[in-house]
Every structure is written in C-alpha cells, then in structure tokens.
N, C-alpha and C positions, 0 to 999 in steps of 0.2 A: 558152346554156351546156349542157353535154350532164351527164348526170349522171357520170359518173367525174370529170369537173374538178369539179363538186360536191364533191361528196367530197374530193378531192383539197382542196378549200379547206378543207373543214370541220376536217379534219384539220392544216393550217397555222392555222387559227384556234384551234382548243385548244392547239395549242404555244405560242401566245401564253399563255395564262393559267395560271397556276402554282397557282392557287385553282379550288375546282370553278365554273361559272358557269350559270348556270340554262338550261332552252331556249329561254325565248323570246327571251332576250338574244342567243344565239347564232342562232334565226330569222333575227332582226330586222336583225342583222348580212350575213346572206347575205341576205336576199330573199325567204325562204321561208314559208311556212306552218309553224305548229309540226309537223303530222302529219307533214311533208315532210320537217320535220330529225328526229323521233322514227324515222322509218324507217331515213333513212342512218345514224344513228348506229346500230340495230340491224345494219344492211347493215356497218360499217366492224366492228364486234364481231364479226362472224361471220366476216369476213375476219384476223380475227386481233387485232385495234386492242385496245390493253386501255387501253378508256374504262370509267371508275370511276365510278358515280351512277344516277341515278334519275330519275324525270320529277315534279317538284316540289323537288326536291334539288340538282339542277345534275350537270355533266358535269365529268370531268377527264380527261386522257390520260399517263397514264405514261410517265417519263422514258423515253429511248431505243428508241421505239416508231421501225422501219426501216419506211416504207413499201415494199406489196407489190413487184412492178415489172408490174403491171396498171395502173399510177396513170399517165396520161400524156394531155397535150391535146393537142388535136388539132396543132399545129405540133408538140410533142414527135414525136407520130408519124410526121409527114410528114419532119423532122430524121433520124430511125430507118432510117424507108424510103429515104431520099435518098442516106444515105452507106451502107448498106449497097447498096445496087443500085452505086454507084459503085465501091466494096472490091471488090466482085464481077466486074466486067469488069476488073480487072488482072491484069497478065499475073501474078503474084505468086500460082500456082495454091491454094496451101495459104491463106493469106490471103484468097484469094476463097471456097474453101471455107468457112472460119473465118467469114466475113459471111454467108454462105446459109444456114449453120444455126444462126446466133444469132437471128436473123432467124424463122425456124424455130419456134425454142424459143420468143422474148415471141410472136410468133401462137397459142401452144401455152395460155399460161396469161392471155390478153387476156378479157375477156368479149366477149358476143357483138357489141355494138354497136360495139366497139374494134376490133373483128378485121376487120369489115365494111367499116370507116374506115383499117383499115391495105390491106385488099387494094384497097379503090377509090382509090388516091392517084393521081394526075395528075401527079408531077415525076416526069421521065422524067432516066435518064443518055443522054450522047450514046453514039456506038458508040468502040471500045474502041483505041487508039493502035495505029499500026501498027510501032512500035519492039517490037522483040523483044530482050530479055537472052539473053543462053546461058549464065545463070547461077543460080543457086538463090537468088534473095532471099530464103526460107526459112531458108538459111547465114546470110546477113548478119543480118535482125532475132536468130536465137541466138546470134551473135558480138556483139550491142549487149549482148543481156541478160547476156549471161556475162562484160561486159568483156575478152574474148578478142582479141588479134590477128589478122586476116588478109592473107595471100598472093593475089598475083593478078597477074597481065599484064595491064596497060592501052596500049592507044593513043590518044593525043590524036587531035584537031581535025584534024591533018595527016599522021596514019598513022604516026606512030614510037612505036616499042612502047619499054616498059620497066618492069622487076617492082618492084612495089612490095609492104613490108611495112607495114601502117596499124594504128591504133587505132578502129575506126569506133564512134560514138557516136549516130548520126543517121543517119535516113534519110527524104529526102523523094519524096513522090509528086507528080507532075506531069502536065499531060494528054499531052505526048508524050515524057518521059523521065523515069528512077526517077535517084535521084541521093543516092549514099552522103557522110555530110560524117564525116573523120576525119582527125586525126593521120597525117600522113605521116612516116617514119621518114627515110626520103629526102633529104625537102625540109626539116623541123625545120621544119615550119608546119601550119599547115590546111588542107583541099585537099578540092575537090567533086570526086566519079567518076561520072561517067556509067555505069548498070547496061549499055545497049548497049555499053559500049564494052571491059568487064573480061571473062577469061576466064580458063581455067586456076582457080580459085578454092580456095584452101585456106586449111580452116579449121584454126588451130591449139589446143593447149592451155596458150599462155603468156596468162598474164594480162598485159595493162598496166598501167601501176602509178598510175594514176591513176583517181578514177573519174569515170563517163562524165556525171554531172549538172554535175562542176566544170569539164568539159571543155566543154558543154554551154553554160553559162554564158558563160565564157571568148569562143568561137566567135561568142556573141551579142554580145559587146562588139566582137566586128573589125569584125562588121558597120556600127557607128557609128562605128566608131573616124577620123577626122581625116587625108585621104591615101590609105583602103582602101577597097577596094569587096569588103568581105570576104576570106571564104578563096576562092583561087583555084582554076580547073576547071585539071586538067595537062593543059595546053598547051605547057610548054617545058623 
C-alpha cells in the first residue's frame, strides 16, 4: 500500500467514529506502528484535515472535512489517466482540450510519488476514429446544458437529406461515431444523429419546455420498453 492510500484510509476510518478514538486503536486497525499513524495524522493536519486530539487522548475528525484531490490510489489514477487520454483524441477539439488541462491541473497539486505513478501509467488509448463531424460538438453539449433547441440538416444511411428541429438531451461517444440522442420535432419520437452525418448546425435560443433529466429518463425506458429497440437512428 503506498502511503497516500494510507492516508486516504486513515481518513475513511475517523469517519467512522463520531467519538474521539485512541492511536493505537486506529494503528491496530490499519496495520501500522503507532509512530507510523502519529506521523500521517500530523501529515493529514498539515494538509488541511481538522483532526481534534492528542496522542494519549484519541483522535477525531470533524464533520464535513472534503478530501484534498491529491487523495487517489493507484487504479484511481490509472481511471484518471485512461479516460482523460481517451477525451483527448476526440475529434470534439474543445472537450479534448477540457481533458489535457484538467489532467494538467491534479498533476499540478499530486505529491511527488503520485505524480510519478501518474506519468508512468501503461493503459495506452488506441489511435483516434477516422469519422470527422463538420460540426461543433461544442454547439451541441451548450444546447444539452441550456435545454436549448437545435437546427440542422441531416442525412440518413441512404443519402436523403432533411431539416430537422430537435430537443437534444444526450450525447454519446463511441469509438467510430459521436451520436446526439434528442427529441425530434419531426418525428414526435426520439431519435439518434449521427455527428458525421448533421450539418448546417444552428444553435437556437428557444428553450424546450421540458427538461432534459425527465427526457433523459423517459429515453431509458424505450430502451427496455416491449417491441423497441430504442430511439431510432433517421433512417426513413
């Protein structure tokens, strides 16, 4: 166990206890020598941890104490690095930006041994889909957040074009296609867009009058729903 998951526990174990509890109890609990746990808890204090007590007295950790975001084990890390390198080769340029300097930033405030274990990780992403949008997925995830409508010309599967106004509430990534799930105006149903395949793209400022978590919801019930195989990609 490396020492930040140390700590990291030691820290889940005073949340346990509502009463102060002594150190060797808390030792004895992790594995440790008392010297061993009298340091981190000095180490978590210095970090900000407002642990209450004394050594013969017991420990306590006050209510609503947020750990740093230095605190992460090792698969945490490797979780971190994995889907940020993958966010990053999308073609969704601002979004890949958005993952290379969050990424950035916890490297920034990791200690040393964390930082060392983040640059040497081994899960590699593959190389980056060769579907290209001619669209600003940028548009679309601020038309999710702002419950906004969008405009756009789509063509199906078989090359026939036609405009659609949508409610989009999702949007999923895939290894060879981005894929908007919204409210079609249209159709009076749900309906998947293929990012390759929309164009002309206009963002409005009508709200739709629903919002996008009930829609959200809804969209997951088609999916099991008895007869469906979900909302449909426009095809026809």
């Amino acid at each position: 166990m490396s020492r930040s998951e140390r700590l990291l526990d030691l820290v889940q174990i005073l949340r346990r206890h509502r009463r102060p509890v002594s150190g060797h109890t808390l030792a004895d609990e992790m594995g440790v020598s008392i010297r061993t746990l009298y340091r981190d808890i000095a180490t978590l204090q210095g970090q900000g941890a407002p642990i209450e007590g004394e050594a013969g007295l017991g420990y306590v950790l006050k209510p609503g104490f947020m750990l740093p975001p230095l605190m992460f084990t090792d698969e945490e890390i490797e979780a971190i690095v994995l889907g940020s390198r993958w966010v990053a080769k999308q073609p969704d340029k601002r979004l890949a930006a958005a993952a290379t300097d969050a990424l950035a930033k916890i490297a920034a405030v990791l200690p040393d041994d964390l930082r060392e274990d983040l640059d040497a990780t081994t899960l590699l992403v593959g190389p980056r889909s060769e579907s290209v949008e001619a669209i600003d997925l940028g548009v679309v995830r601020q038309a999710i957040r702002d419950e906004r409508k969008l405009g756009f010309l789509y063509r199906d599967a078989g090359g026939a074009a036609s405009k659609r106004l949508v409610w989009p509430f999702a949007l999923g990534f895939f290894d060879k296609a981005r894929v908007m799930v919204a409210w079609c105006e249209m159709r009076q149903d749900f309906r998947h867009f293929r990012a390759d395949r929309m164009s002309g793209l206009t963002a409005t400022d009508i709200r739709y009058p629903r919002r996008r978590q009930v829609m959200l919801k809804e969209w997951r019930a088609t999916l099991d729903a008895p007869g469906r195989n979900g909302a449909k990609d426009v095809s026809s």
